[in-house]
TORPA-4810 file (N, C-alpha, C, O; in nm, 3 decimals):
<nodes>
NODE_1_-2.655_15.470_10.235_-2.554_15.572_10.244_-2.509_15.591_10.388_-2.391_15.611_10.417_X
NODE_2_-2.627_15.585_10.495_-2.584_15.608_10.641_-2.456_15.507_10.651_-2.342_15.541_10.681_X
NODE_3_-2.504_15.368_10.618_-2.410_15.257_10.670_-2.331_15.314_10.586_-2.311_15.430_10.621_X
NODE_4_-2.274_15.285_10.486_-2.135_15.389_10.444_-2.063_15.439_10.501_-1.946_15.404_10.515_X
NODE_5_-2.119_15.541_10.553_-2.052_15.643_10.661_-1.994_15.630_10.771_-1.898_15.696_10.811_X
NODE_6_-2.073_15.507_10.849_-2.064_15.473_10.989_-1.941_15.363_10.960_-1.835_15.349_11.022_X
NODE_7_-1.992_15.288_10.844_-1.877_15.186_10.843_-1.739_15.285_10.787_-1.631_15.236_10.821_X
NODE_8_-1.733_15.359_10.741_-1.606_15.454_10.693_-1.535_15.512_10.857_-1.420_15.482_10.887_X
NODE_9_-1.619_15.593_10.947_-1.621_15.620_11.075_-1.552_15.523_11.155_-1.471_15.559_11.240_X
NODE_10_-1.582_15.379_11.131_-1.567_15.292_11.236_-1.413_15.213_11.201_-1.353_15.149_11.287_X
NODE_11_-1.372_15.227_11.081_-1.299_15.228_11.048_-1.196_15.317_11.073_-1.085_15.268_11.097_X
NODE_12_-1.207_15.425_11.071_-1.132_15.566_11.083_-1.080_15.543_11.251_-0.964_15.549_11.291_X
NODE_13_-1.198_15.515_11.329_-1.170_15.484_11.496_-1.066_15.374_11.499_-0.963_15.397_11.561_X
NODE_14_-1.082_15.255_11.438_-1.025_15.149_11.488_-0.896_15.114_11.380_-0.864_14.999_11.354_X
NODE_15_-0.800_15.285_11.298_-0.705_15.308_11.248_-0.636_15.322_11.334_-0.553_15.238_11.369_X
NODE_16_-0.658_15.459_11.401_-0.590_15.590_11.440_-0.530_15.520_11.562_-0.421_15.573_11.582_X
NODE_17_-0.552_15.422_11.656_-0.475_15.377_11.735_-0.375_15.304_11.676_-0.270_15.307_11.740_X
NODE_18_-0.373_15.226_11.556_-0.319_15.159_11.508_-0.160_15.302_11.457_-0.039_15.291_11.478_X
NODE_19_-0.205_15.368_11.419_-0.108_15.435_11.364_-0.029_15.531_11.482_0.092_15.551_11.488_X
NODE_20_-0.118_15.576_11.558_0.003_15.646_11.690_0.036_15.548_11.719_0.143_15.576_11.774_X
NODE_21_0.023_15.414_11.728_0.138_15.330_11.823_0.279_15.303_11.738_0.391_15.269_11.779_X
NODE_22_0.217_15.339_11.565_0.371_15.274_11.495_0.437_15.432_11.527_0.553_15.413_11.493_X
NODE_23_0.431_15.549_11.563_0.519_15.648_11.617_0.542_15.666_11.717_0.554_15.784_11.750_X
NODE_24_0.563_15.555_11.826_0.603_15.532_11.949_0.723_15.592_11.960_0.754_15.690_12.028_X
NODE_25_0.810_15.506_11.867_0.957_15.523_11.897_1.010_15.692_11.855_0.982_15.764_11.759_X
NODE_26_1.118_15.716_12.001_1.148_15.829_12.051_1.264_15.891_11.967_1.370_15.828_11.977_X
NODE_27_1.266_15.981_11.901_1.393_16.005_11.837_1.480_16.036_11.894_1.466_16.071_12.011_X
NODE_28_1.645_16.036_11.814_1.718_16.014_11.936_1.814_16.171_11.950_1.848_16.255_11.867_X
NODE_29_1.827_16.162_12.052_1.899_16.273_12.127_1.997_16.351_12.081_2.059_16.276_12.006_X
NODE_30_2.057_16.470_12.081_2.155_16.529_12.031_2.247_16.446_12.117_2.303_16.387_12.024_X
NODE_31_2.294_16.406_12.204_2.413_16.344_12.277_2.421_16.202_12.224_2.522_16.137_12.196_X
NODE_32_2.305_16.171_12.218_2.296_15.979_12.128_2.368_16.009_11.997_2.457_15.929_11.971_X
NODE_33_2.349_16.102_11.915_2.417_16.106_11.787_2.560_16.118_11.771_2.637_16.050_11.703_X
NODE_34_2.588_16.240_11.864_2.727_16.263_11.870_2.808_16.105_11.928_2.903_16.046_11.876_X
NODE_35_2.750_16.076_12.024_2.802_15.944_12.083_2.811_15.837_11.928_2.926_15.819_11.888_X
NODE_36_2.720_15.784_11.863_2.750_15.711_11.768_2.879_15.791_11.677_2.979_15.732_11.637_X
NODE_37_2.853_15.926_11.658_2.933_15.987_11.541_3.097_15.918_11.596_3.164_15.842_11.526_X
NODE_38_3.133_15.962_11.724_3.241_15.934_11.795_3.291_15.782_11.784_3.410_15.750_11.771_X
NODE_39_3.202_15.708_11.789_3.159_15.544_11.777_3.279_15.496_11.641_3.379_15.424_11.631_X
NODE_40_3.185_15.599_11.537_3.222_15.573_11.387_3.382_15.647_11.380_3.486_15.612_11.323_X
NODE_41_3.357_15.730_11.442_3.520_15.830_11.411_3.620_15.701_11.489_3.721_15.689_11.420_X
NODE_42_3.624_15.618_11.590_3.700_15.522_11.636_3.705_15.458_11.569_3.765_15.358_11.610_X
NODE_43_3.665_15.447_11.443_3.603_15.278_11.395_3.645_15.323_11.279_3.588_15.264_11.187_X
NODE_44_3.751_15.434_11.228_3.769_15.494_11.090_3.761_15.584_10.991_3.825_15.620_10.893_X
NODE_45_3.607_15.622_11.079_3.546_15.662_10.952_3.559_15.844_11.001_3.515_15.898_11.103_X
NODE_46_3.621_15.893_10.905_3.609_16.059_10.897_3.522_16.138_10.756_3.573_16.154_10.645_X
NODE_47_3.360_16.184_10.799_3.293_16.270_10.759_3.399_16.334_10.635_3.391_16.309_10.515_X
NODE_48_3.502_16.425_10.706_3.546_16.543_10.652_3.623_16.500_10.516_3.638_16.587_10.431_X
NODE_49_3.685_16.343_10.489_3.809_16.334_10.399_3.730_16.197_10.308_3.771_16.136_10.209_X
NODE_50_3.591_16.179_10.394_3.589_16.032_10.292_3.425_16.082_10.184_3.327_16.009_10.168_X
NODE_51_3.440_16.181_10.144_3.347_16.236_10.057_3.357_16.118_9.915_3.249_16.066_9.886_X
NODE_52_3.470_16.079_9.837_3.478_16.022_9.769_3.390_15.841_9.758_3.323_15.776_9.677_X
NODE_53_3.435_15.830_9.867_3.363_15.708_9.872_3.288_15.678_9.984_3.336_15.602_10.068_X
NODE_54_3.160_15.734_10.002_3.104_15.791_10.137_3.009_15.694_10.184_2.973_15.689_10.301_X
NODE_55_2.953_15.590_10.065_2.831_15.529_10.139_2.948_15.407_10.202_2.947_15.373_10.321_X
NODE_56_3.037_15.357_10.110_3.102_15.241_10.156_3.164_15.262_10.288_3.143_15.198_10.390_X
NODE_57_3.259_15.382_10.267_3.343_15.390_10.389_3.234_15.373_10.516_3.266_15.287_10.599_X
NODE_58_3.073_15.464_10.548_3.044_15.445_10.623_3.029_15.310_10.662_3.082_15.252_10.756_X
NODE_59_2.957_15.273_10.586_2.904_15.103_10.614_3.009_15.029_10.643_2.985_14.933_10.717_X
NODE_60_3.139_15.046_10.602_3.272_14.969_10.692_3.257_14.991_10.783_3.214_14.896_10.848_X
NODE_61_3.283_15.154_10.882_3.298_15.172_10.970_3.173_15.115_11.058_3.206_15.086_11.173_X
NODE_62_3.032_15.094_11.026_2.925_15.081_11.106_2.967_14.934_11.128_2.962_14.898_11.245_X
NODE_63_3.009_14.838_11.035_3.047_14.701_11.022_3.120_14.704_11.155_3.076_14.653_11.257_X
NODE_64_3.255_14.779_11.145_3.333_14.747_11.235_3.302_14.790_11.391_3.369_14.752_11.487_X
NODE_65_3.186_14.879_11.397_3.144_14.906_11.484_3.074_14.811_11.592_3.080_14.815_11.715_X
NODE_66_3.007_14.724_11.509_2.858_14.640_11.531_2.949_14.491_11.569_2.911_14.410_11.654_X
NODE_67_3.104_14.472_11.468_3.161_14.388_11.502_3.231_14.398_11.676_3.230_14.301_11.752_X
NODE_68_3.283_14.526_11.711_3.336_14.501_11.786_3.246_14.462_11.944_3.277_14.396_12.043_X
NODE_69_3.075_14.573_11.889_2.954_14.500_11.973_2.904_14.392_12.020_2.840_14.363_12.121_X
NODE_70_2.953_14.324_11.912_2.882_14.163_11.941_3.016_14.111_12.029_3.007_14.062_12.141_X
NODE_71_3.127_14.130_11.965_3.259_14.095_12.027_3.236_14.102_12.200_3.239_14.021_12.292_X
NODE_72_3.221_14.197_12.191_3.201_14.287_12.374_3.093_14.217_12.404_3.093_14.200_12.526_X
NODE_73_2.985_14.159_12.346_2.834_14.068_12.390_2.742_14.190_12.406_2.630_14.171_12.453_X
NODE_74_2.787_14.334_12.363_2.637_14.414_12.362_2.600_14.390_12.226_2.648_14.421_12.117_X
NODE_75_2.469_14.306_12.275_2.324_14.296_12.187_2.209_14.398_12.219_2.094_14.356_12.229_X
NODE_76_2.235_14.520_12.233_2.137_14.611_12.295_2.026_14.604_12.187_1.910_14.619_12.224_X
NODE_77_2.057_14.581_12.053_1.923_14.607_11.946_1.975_14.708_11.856_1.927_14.726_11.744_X
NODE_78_2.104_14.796_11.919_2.149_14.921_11.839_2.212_14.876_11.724_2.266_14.765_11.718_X
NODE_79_2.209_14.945_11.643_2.270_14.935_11.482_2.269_14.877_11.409_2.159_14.837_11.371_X
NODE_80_2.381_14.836_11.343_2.333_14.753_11.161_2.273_14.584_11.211_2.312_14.516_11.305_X
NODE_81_2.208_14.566_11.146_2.170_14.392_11.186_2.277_14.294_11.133_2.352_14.296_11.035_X
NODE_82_2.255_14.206_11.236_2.399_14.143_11.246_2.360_14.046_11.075_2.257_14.000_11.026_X
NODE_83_2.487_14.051_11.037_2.486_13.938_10.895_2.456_13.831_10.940_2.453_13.825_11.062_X
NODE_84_2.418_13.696_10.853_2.387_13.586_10.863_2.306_13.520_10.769_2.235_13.585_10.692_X
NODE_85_2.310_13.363_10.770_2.224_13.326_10.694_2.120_13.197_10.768_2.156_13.157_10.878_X
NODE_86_2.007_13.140_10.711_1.940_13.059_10.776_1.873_12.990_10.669_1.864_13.041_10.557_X
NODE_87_1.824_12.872_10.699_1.783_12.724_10.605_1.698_12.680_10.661_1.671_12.696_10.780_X
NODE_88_1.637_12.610_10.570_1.521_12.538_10.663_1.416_12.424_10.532_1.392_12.452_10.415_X
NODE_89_1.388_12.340_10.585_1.352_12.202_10.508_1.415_12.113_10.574_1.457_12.117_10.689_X
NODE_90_1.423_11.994_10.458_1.463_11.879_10.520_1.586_11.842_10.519_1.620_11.738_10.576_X
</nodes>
């Protein structure tokens, strides 16, 4: 039963680093948001009128967003992942 415990314990130790490191990343800023919102409002997309068709319209606008990113060569890591496809064999 001791070993049980210790091995449950030793386990528990050699988690908990494991898991604060996957909440590293910093959430983002009231000014980072508004900045994307602004991003999207250039890019089409209005909150207030596109209730009807809301998931698509966004995802256009993020499209056209991310397009005009790569266009410009910022690859910062920010936003939708770029489309594509890949193969592999012979």
């Amino acid at each position: 039963m001791k070993k049980l415990i210790s091995a449950v314990a030793v386990a528990a130790v050699l988690a908990v680093p494991a898991i604060s490191f996957a909440q590293a990343t910093q959430p983002l800023t009231r000014a980072e948001v508004r900045a994307q919102l602004v991003e999207l409002e250039k890019a089409g997309y209005n909150p207030a009128t596109n209730d009807i068709d809301y998931p698509q319209n966004l995802q256009a606008a993020q499209q056209r967003v991310e397009e005009e990113r790569m266009a410009a060569g910022n690859t910062s890591g920010y936003g939708a992942p770029a489309a594509g496809t890949s193969a592999a064999g012979k």
